[in-house]
N, C-alpha and C positions, 0 to 999 in steps of 0.2 A: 429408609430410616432417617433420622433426627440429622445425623451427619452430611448422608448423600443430598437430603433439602439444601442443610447451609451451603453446600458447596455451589449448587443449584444457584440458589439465589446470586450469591456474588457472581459467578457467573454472569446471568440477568443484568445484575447491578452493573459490571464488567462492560459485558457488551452492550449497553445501552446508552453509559456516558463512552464508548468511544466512541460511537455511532452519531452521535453530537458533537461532538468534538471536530471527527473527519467533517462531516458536512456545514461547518461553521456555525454551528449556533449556539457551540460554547467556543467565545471565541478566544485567542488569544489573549494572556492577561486578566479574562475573569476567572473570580473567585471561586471558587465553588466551596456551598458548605452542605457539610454530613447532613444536615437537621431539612433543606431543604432538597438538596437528593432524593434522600431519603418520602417526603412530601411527595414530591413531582413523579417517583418512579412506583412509588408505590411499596416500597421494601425497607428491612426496619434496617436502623444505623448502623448496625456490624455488620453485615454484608456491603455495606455501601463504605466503610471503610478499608475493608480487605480490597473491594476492587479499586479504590483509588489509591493504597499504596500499591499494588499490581500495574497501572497505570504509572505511576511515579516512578517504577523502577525501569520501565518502557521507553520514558524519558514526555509523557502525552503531557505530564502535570510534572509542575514543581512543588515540592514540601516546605512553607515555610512559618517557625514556630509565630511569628504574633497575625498572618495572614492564613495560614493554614494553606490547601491545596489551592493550587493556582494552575491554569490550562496554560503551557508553557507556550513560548514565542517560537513561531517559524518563519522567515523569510527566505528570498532568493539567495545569497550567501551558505544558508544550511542545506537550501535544496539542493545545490551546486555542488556540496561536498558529499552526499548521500547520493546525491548517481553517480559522483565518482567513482565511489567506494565498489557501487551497485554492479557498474559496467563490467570493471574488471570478474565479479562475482559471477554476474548473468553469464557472462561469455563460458564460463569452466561448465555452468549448470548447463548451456546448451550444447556443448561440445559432448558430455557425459550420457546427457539423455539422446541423443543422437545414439550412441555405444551402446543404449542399455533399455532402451525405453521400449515397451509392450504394447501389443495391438491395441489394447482398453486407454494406454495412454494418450494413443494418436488422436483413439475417437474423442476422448476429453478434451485433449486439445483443438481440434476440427469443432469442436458444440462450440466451444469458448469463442472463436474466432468469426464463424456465421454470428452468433450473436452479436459481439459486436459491432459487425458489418452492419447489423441488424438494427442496430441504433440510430434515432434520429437526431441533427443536430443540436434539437433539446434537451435530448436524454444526456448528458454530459455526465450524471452521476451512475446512470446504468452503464455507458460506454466505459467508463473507469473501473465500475465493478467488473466485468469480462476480462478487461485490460490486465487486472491486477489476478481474478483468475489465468487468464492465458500462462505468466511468469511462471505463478504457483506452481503449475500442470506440467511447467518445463522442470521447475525444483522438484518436484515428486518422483517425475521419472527418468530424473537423474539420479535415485535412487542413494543420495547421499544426505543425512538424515540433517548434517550441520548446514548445505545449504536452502536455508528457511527463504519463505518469504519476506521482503524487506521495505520499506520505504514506501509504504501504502499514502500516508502523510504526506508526506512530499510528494509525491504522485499526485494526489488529488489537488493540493498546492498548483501544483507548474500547470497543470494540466486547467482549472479554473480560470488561469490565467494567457492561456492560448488550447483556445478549444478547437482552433482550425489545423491543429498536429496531429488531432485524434484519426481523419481518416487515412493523413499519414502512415500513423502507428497501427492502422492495419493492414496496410497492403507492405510494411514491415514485415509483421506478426504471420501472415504468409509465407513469406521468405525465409522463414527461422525456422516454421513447422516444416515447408516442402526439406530444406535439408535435412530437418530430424526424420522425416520420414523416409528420405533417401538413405536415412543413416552414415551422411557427410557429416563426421565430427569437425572436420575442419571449417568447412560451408557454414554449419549450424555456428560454429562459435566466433566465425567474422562476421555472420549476418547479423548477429545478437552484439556484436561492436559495435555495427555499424548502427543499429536504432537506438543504443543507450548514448554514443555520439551523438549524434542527430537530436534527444534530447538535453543531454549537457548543454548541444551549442546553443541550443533554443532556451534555455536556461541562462546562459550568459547574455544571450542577446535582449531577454525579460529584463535582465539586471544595469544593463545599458538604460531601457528604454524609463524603469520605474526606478534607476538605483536612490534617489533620496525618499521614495516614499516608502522603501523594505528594509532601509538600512537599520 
């Protein structure tokens, strides 16, 4: 029906400016307007408005009345506060899904983790997609509907900016699944400490090396 399209659409509209947005080509600071949106994507201006205030309340875009939407500002400082937040959050997710998580879990988590192995030093945005499934796969079968996935943005951020942590982050991502698989809640929730530390500290140490050009 007439309804299920609009929703449809924005949708589209939705996932298409965030998909730009994550991969920089809408970058920080520009504008963005309905009428050219709307152009570029192909989809008419109410839809393309619904998903940019959807976006706004996400925190992707800024609303402002004589500039209208604006792709909001992220630096080292923000990143550094959102894995904070993250670490503490990750740790309970893998500690839970350790306790709770189902054979169909493991195997989703096991694809997610070949994959990313899977990736070559090029693929830096496929190895982030896996990455940021891997987490996801830990939230689901943690079976706890409030811990979402978080901080995709930031992730692709810190991660653009030292892509030599990626094979790090999976012989990690190993150590987080063997204890969820072992069903060490404790294992699973120090391991998952101990990689969102390892990125924090790599995050402060980004912020050392580039602090006047992120500030």
């Amino acid at each position: 029906n007439t309804e299920q399209k609009s929703v449809s659409k924005v949708q589209q509209a939705y996932d298409m400016i965030l998909e730009k947005i994550l991969s920089g080509e809408y970058a920080p600071g520009m504008s963005l307007s309905e009428r050219d949106l709307s152009e570029q994507l192909h989809i008419s201006r109410t839809p393309v408005k619904d998903a940019l205030n959807r976006l706004s309340f996400e925190g992707y875009i800024d609303m402002f009345p004589d500039k209208g939407a604006v792709v909001s500002k992220i630096g080292l400082p923000e990143v550094l506060e959102l894995y904070e937040i993250r670490g503490a959050i990750e740790a309970l997710s893998a500690k839970l899904a350790a306790a709770r998580r189902s054979d169909s879990d493991i195997e989703l988590m096991k694809e997610y983790v070949e994959k990313h192995k899977a990736c070559s030093p090029e693929q830096v945005f496929e190895a982030l997609k896996y990455d940021d499934d891997f987490h996801c796969a830990i939230a689901h079968a943690s079976y706890n509907v409030r811990l979402a996935c978080q901080c995709r943005r930031a992730a692709i951020f810190q991660n653009q900016h030292n892509v030599h942590r990626i094979e790090r982050s999976v012989q990690q991502h190993e150590q987080i699944l063997q204890a969820i698989i072992d069903g060490n809640e404790e294992l699973a929730a120090q391991t998952m400490s101990t990689h969102m530390n390892d990125v924090v500290n790599t995050t402060k140490e980004l912020m050392i090396q580039y602090y006047f050009m992120y500030r």
